[in-house]
N, C-alpha and C positions, 0 to 999 in steps of 0.2 A: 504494500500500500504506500501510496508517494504522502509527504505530509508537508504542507506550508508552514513554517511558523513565521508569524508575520508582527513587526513592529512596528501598530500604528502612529501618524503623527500627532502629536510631533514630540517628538525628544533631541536631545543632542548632536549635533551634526559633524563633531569628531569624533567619536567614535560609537559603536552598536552598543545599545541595550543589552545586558550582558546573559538575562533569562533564556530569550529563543535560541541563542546560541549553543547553552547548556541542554538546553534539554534536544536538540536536533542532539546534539554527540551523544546523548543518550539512546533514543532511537536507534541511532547508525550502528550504536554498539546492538544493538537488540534485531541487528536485519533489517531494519526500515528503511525505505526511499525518503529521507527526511531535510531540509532544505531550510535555511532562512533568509525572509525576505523584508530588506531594513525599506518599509513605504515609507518609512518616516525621510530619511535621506532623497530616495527618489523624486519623491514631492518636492523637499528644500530643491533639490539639483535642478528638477524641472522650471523652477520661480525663479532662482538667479540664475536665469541662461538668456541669453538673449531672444530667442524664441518667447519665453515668459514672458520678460518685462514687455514685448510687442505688445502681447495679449493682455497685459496686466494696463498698461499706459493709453492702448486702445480702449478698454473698459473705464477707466477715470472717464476719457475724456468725453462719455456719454455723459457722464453723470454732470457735467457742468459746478464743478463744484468749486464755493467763495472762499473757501480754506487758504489763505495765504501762502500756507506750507507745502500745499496739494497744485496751487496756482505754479510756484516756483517751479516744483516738481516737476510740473506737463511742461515749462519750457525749457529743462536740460533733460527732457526725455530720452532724445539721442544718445545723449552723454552717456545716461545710464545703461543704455540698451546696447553703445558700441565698447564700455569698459568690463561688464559682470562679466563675462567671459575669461576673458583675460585674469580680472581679479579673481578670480574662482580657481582659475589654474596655478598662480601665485600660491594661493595658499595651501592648495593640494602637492606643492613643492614639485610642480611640475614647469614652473620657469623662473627661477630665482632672480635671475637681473631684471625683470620687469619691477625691483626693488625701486629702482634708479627714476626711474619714471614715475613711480605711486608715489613717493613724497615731493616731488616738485609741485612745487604750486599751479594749481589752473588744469591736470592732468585727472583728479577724480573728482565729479559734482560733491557740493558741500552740503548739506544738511545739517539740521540742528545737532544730529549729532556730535558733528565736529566740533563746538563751542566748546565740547569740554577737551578736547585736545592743548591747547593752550597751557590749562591747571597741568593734563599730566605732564607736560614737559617738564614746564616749572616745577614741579614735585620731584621726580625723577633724575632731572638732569638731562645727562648724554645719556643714550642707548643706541644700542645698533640701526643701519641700517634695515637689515631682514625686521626686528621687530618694531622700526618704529612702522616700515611697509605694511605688518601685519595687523597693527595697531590699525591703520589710516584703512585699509583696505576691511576691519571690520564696523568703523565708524558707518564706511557704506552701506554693508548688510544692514546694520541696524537703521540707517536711514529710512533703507528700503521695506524693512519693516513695517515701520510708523506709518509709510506711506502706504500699505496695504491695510493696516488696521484701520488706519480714517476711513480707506474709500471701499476696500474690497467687502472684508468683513473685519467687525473689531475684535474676535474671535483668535486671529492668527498674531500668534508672536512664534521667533526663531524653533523657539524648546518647546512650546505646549499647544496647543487649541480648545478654546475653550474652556482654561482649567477652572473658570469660577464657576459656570454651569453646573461641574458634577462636581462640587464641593460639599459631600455630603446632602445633597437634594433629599426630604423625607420621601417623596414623589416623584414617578418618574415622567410624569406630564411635561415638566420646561424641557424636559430631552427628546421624549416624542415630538413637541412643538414644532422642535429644531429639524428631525428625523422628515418632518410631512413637509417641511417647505421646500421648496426647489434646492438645489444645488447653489451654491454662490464659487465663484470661479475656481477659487483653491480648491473644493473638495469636485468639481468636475476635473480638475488636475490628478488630483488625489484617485478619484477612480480610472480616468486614462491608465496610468502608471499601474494601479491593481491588474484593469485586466489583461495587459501587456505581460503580467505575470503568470496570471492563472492559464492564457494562452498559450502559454513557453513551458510552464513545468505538470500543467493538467493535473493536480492533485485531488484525493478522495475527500481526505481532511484538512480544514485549515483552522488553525489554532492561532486566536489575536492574547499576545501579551500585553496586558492594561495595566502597567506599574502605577503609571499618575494621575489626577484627575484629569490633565493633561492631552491622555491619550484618547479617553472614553468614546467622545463624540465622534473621533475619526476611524475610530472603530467599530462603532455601530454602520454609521454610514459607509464603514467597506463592507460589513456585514449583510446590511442591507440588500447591497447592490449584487452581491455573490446569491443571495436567497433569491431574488430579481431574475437574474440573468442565467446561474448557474444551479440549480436547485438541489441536483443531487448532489452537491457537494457538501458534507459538512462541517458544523462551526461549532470550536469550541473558544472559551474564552478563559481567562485564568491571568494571575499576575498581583502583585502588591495592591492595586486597588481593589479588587475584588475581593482579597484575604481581611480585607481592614473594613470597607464599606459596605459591600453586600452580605454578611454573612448571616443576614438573617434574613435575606431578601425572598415577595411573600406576594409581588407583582407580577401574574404570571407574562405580563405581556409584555417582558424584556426577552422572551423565549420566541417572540415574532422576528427577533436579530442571531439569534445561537440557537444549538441544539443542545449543548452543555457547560455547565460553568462548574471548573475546578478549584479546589481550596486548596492553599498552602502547597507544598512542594507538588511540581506538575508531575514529576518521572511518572509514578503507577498510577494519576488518577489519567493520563492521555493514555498511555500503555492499555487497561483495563478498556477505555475507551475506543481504543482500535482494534485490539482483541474482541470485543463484544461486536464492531463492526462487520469482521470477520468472520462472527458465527464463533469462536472458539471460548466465547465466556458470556456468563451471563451476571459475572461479578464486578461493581466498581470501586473505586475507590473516592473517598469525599468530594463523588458529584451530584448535580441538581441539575434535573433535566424536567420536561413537561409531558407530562403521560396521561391522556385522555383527556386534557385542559386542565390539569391539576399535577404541581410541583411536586416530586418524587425527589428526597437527598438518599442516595447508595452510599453505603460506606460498609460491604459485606464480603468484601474482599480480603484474606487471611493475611497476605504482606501489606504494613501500609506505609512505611517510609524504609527507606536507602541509608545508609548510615555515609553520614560524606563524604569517608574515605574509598567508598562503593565504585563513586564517581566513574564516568570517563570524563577527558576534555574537553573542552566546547569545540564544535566542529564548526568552522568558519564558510563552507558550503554556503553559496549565492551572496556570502559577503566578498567586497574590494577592498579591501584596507586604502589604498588610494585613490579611491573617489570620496572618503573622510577628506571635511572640511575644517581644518584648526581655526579659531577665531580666538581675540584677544579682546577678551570684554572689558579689563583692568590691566593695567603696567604692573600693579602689585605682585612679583613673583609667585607667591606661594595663591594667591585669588586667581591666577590666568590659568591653574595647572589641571582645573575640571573641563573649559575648553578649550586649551589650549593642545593639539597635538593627539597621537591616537592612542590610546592606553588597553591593550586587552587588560580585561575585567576576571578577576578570579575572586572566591568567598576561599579562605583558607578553614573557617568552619564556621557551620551552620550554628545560628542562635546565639544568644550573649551567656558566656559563662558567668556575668555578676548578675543578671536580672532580677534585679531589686528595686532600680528608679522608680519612685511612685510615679511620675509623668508617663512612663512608657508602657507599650502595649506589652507587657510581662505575661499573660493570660493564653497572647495567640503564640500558635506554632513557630513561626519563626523568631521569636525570641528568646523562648522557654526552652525550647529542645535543643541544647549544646551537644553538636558533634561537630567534633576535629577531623580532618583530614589528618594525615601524616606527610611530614614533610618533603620525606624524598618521593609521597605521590603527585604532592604541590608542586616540585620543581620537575616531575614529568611533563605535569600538564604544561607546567610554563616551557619546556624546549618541545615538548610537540606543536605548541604556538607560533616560536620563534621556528620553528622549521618550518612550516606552513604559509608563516606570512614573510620571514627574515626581520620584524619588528621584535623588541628588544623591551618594550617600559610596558609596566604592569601596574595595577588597582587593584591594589585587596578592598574590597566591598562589602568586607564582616560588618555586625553591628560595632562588633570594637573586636579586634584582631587579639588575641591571647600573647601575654608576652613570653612566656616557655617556649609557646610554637615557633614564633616570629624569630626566638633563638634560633633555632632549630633549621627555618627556614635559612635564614642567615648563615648558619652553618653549610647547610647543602650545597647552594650555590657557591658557595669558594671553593666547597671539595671540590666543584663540577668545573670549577674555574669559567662560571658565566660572565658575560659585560653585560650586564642588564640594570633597568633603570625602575624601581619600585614604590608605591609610598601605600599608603591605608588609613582605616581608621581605628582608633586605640582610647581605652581608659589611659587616663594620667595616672598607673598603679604607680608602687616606692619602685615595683619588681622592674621597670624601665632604669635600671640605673644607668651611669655614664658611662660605665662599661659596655653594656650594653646597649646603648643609643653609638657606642663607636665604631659594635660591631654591626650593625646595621645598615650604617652608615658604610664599612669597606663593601660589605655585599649588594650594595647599590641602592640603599634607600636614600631618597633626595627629601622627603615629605610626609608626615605623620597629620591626621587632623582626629578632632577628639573633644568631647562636650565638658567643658568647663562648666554649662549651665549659668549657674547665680553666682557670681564670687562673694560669695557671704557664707561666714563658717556655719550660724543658723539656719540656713534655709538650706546648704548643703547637706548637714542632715536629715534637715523634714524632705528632702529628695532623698535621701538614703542611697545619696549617691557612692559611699566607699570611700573618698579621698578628701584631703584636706588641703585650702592654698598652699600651706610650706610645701606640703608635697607636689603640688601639681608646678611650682615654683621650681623644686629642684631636679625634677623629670625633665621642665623646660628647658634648664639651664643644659642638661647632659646635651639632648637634641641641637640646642643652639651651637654648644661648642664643641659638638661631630659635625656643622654644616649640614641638619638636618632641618627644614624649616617646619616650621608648628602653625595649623590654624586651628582655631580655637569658634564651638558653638555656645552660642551666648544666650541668656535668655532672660526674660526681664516677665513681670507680670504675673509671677508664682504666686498662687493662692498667702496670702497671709504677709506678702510680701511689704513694704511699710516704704514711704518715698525715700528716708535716709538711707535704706537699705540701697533702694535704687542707685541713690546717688555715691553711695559707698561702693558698691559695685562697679561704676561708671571707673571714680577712683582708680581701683583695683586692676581694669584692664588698662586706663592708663598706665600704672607701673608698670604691666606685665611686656604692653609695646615698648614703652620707654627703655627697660631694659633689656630688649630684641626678644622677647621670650617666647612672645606670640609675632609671626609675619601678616597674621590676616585674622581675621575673625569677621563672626555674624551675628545680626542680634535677632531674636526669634520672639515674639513677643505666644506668651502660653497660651496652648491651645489646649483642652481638655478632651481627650478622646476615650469613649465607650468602656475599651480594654484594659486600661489602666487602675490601677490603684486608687486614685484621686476619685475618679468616677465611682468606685465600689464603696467608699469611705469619705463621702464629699463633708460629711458633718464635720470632723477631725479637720478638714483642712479650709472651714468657714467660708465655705460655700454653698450654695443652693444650685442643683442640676435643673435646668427649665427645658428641656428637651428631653425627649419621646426617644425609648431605647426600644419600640415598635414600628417604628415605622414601616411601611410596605417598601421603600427603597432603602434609600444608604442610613447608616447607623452607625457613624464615628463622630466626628466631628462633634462635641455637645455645646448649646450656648449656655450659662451659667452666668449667676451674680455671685459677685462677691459681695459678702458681706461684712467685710473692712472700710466699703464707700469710697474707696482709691481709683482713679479712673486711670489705669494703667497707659491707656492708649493716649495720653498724654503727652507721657514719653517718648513716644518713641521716635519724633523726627528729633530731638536731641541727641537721643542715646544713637542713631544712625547717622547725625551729623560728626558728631565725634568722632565713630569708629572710622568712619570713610576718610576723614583729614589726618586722625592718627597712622592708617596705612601709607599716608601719604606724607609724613613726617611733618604732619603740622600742627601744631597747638599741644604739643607734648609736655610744655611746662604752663599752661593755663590751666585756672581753676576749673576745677567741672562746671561748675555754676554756670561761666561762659555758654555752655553751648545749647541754654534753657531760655525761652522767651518767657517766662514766667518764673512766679520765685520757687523758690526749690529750697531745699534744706545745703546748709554746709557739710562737707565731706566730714566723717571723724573719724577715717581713717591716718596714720599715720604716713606720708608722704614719701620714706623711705622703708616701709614696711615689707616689700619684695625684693629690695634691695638687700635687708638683713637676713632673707631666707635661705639667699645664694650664696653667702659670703661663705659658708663653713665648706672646708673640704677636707673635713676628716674622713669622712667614710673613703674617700677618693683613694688616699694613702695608707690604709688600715681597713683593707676589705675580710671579710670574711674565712679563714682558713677551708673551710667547703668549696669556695668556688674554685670552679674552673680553669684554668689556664691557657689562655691561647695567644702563642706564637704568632703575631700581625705582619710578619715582617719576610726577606730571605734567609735562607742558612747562614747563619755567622761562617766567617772567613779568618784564619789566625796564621799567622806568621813567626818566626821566633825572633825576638825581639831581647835577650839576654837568656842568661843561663837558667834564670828561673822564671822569666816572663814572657808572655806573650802578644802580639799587638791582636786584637778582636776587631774585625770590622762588620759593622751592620749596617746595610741596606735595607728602606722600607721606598716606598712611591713617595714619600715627602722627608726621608732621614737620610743621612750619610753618616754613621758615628764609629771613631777608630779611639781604642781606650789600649792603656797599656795596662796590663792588669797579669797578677801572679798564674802562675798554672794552673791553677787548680781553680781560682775561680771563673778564669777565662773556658777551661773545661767546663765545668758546671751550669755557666751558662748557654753553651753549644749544646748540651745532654737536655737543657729545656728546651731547646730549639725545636729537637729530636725530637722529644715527647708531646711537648704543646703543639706540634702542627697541625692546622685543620687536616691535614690528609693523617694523620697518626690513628694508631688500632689504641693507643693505650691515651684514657683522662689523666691528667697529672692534674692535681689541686696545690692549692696555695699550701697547704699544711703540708704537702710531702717538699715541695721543693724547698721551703727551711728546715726540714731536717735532715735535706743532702745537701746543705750548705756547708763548704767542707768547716769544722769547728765546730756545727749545729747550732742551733736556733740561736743562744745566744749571740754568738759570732755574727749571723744573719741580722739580728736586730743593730748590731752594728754598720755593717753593711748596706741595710734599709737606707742609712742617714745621710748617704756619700750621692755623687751628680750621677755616676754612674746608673745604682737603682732608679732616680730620679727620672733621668732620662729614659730608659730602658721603659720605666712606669708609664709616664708622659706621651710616648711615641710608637710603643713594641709590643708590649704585656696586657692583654687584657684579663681580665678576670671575671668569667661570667657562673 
């Protein structure tokens, strides 16, 4: 049986959605003809091409419309319809000296966009040509944007369609609405491109992955269109929003667009599904289909989840890695690294092994159920990737990546001797020390991100989040100075949350920027969802739930009062005016109060408070006798340099160090070379190597104090 899996738009336009991917390698491992088809890309590709903008600037110009911005537009039409091409190829690094040309002035129409070009210079400084081109050339896209959403539909932005429509709807009436009216040009685009597909690969099954609210409505509508035109084919649907929003959906006439909707990991509930296809079962796994006009959930199938290690790797089948589009929304290094360039997507494992946040969905499956991969399967996956496509940088896409594993991982890939480019998402545990953000950092991590939440000791533990500033302080500090950049999720508006607290927080990620510890951050103002803790316990955390946890559609999102009388949403163009200038190294020594149009409480935090958290570095030089030792560096080299000394040379990719040191301990340290190497069969720990310290442990506590160890420590020796 052939099977589509299909990424509605719109999502991200460097790289694929990382679900259909997985589960096609899934399939393929199981015999299936199975295939993914990124619509979401097609679409974007089809709208900035020149063919498009024809048909997009043809359409304006019906509409007559008095929009200023819209007016401008239709008279550098040309412009834009003789440059997308070009720019398009630019970024897909398919003509690099078209650099030369995209920043000269007068060479790409200007749009409102560009006004903020000016700030990032001045913010940044010098940067390269390629990026200031990438920069300038996504100003355009986003131009071109805006000018779809005025005239096209206001529906279409780059990453989503639609996503407020299916923002939790209790009903699914405003999405039908949408479903009965004609086509507006993008999704007549959007189907062009579908059946271009379904023509070429003729499949029985096509399964839509709906991660965002994002995706929904362009999923229906190819849904639609396939029920329309292709009837025997069928639809299932499945993905992050589905797992979160509908799962107690009670509508049957979302079943006029699908034949089945899957929960939680797709492997056996699609598998069961096309098995049953086939006549070969009559068993499924956590799906809801519509049986004589009345909703049927199967879940009587004896296997029901893969353990992650189970896995194959995502089969990249009907994807191009080079027709990914990199875009440069922000100059801010570590904010441009989600669009910026094509990243295969891996989960190293399934579920949050701390899942404790009251904020978080703790309840569903992919939270709750922690499975690990194993790491030399994780670095399978990642070189059958890298043979596949010859791409090299990876996405761990865990809830928060485990730090043992990430050891682990880290290990692997030196054994394997990879050039590979990684980052993920991580708790701020203690267990990240700076040893271990170093070795991370040689195995090619460039960038960790990871939910700070509230910076407030209070309210981190009514989150029950596990960690404390000093600690998420001293995690950052390891990161920072491995050349590991840190973004940090921010959140403001926590039940019970008080304004000083706010503004003490605000505070707080000041220091954290100020002293490099965070590259970027975001601020997420509380959203109270169904699954969560909060919702289960709303009394505890003085609130009152004002929404229907019945509704016949979506059932996440809840609205809620609080009742502290704080209008949270107050905040928030301050608290997002700061972070955006902070990234931007500006107002780093203003008072918070600055960036409040109203009065606000005084900070009571201490002003150097993150500054005294990093200062200590005993644990740096007095680690643990347990840990590990690993060898960073090449084999010591020795010479004879007198009758009982010898000269030791060490090489690393950033040392050169030649020590004249007695025999013996010039030996002893070559014997740790030997034993600490990542490629070694035998662990050497800190406790065994001071007591082959020739003299023993005392001796060694000696020798600890001297530049040698120093150095050795500082540049060579890790300890994990």
């Amino acid at each position: 049986m052939k099977v589509l899996l299909v990424i509605p738009p719109f999502s991200q336009i460097n790289t694929p959605y990382p679900s259909a991917l997985q589960l096609s390698g899934f399939l393929k491992s199981r015999g299936y003809d199975a295939r993914t088809f990124d619509l979401s890309l097609a679409v974007a590709l089809k709208i900035f091409s020149r063919q498009g903008l024809e048909r997009i600037f043809s359409h304006i110009r019906s509409l007559h419309s008095q929009d200023e911005m819209i007016k401008r537009a239709l008279s550098l039409s040309d412009k834009y319809i003789s440059t997308i091409g070009p720019v398009i190829n630019f970024l897909q690094g398919k003509n690099p000296n078209l650099a030369y040309r995209i920043v000269q002035d007068g060479f790409l129409p200007e749009g409102d966009a560009f006004s903020r070009a000016s700030d990032e210079k001045k913010a940044f400084g010098y940067f390269s040509l390629q990026d200031k081109a990438k920069y300038y050339s996504s100003l355009l896209i986003d131009d071109i944007t805006e000018i779809i959403a005025r005239t096209v539909t206001p529906f279409f932005r780059l990453s989503r369609y639609a996503e407020k429509l299916a923002q939790s709807p209790p009903y699914f009436d405003p999405i039908l609405k949408e479903l009965n009216r004609p086509c507006n040009l993008i999704e007549e685009m959007m189907l062009e491109e579908l059946a271009k597909e379904i023509e070429c690969f003729n499949p029985a099954l096509v399964g839509f992955t709906v991660p965002f609210p994002g995706n929904l409505l362009g999923a229906l509508i190819s849904s639609k269109y396939i029920k329309a035109y292709y009837p025997g084919i069928k639809i299932a649907f499945g993905g992050g929003y589905i797992n979160t929003e509908l799962r107690s959906l009670s509508d049957e006439r979302m079943f006029d667009y699908t034949n089945y909707i899957t929960y939680d990991d797709g492997e056996l509930p699609i598998l069961n599904i096309i098995r049953a296809l086939e006549g070969q079962t009559s068993q499924f796994v956590r799906t809801l289909s519509r049986e004589r006009g009345k909703l049927l959930y199967r879940d009587d199938a004896k296997e029901k989840n893969l353990q992650h290690d189970e896995l194959f790797p995502p089969s990249l089948e009907g994807i191009d890695p080079d027709k990914y589009v990199p875009v440069t929304e922000m100059l801010n290094p570590m904010h441009r690294i989600w669009s910026d360039g094509y990243w295969h997507k891996l989960t190293a494992a399934h579920g949050c092994y701390w899942h404790k946040c009251t904020f978080c969905d703790i309840s569903l499956d992919y939270i709750k159920r922690y499975s690990p991969a194993r790491a030399v399967t994780i670095v399978d996956w990642m070189e059958d990737m890298i043979a596949e496509t010859g791409k090299t940088a990876f996405h761990f896409t865990d809830e928060a990546a485990p730090p043992a594993l990430l050891k682990e991982i880290s290990l692997e890939i030196l054994r394997r001797n990879l050039a590979v480019s990684w980052w993920g998402n991580i708790r701020f545990e203690k267990a990240f020390t700076e040893d271990l953000a170093r070795l991370m950092a040689l195995s090619g991590c460039i960038a960790v991100s990871g939910g700070l939440e509230v910076a407030d000791e209070r309210i981190l533990r009514l989150i029950n989040k596990g960690v404390t500033l000093s600690q998420v302080a001293r995690v950052c500090k390891g990161f920072r100075d491995s050349g590991i950049m840190v973004h940090a999720y921010l959140m403001y508006g926590f039940p019970t949350e008080t304004p000083q607290e706010i503004i003490n927080s605000l505070e707080l990620v000041r220091q954290f920027i100020k002293n490099n510890l965070f590259q970027s951050g975001f601020w997420h103002l509380f959203s109270l969802t169904a699954h969560s803790p909060i919702a289960a316990n709303a009394v505890d955390f003085n609130i009152e739930v004002l929404s229907s946890t019945q509704n016949p559609f979506a059932n996440n999102d809840l609205s809620y009062k609080s009742l502290s009388g704080t209008n949270y949403g107050n905040y928030s163009d301050g608290l997002n005016k700061a972070l955006y200038n902070y990234m931007h190294g500006i107002g780093l020594d203003w008072d918070v109060t600055r960036w409040f149009d109203f009065r606000v409480p005084k900070s009571s935090i201490n002003k150097s408070l993150i500054s005294s958290f990093i200062s200590d570095t005993q644990d740096k030089y007095h680690p643990e006798d347990r840990k590990r030792v690993l060898w960073a560096a090449a084999e010591p080299l020795t010479a004879k340099a007198g009758k009982m000394e010898l000269d030791l040379s060490v090489h690393g990719n950033s040392i050169a160090a030649d020590w004249k040191l007695d025999f013996r301990t010039a030996n002893w340290i070559k014997e740790i070379a030997r034993k600490a190497s990542v490629n070694s069969t035998e662990a050497i720990t800190l406790g065994q190597i001071k007591s082959s310290y020739p003299g023993g442990e005392e001796a060694f506590d000696e020798f600890a104090r001297t530049d040698v160890w120093k150095e050795l420590r500082d540049n060579i020796l890790l300890f994990i």
